[in-house]
N, C-alpha and C positions, 0 to 999 in steps of 0.2 A: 895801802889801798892801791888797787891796780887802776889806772884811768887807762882809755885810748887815746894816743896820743894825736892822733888824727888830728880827732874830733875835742879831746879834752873833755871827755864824760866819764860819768862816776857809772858804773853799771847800777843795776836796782839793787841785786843783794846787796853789793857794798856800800848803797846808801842806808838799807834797812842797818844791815850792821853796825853801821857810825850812829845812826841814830839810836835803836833800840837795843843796842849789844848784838854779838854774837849767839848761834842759835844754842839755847840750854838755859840761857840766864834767867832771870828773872825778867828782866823789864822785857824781853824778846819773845816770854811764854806770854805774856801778858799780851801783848802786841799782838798774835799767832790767834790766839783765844778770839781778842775783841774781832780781828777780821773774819775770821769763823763763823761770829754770830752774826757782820755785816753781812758775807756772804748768802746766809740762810736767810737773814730777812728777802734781799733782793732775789734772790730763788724763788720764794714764796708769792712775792709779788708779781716775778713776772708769771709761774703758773695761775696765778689769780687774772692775769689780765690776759693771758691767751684763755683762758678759758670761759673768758667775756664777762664775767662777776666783777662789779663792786664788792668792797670792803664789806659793806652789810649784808650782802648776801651771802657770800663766804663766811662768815662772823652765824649767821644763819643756820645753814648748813650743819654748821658744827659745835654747835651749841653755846657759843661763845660771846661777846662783843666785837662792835665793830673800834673802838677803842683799842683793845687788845691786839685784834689783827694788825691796828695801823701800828701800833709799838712794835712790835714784831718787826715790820716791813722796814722802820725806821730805826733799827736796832736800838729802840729804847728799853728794850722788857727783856729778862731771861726767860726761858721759855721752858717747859718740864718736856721730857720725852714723852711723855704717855699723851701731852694735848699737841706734839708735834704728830704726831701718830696721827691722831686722831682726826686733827685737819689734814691730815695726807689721806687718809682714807676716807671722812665722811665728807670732807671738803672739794674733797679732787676724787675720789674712788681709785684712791692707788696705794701703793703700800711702799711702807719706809725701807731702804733699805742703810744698815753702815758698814763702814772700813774704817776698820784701824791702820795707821802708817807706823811701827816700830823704828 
């Protein structure tokens, strides 16, 4: 593991690495995964509150719960693509787009 000696710091990859393996493993997809869905809840949330909605409103909107949203927001819930969709568009009037990274 490379530290700087400077300072005696581990960079972030090579904390991630010590901790959760190297990238391809097992525990490191896993890790990759759950951030994913962290990041999408906090996405969703911040477009919910720049957009000046509460939770039930938004949940409103899109036919949904406001339970469900806050799981979402707090990455408790897996989430289907078609009701991600669907809150991007009926919730926000925007549309999904994605990228694959190979």
């Amino acid at each position: 593991m490379k530290k700087n000696t400077k300072d005696n710091l581990t960079s972030f990859a090579d904390h991630l690495d010590l901790q959760y393996g190297k990238k391809g493993t097992k525990s490191r997809e896993q890790y990759e995964e759950g951030f994913e869905a962290f990041k999408l809840g906090v996405m969703l949330q911040e477009l919910r509150k720049e957009s000046g909605m509460t939770q039930d409103q938004l949940a409103e909107k899109c036919g949904t719960t406001k339970t469900y949203i806050s799981r979402i927001e707090n990455d408790a819930s897996d989430i289907r693509l078609s009701t991600l969709m669907r809150i991007i568009r009926e919730g926000f009037g925007g549309h999904l787009k994605l990228n694959v990274e190979l």
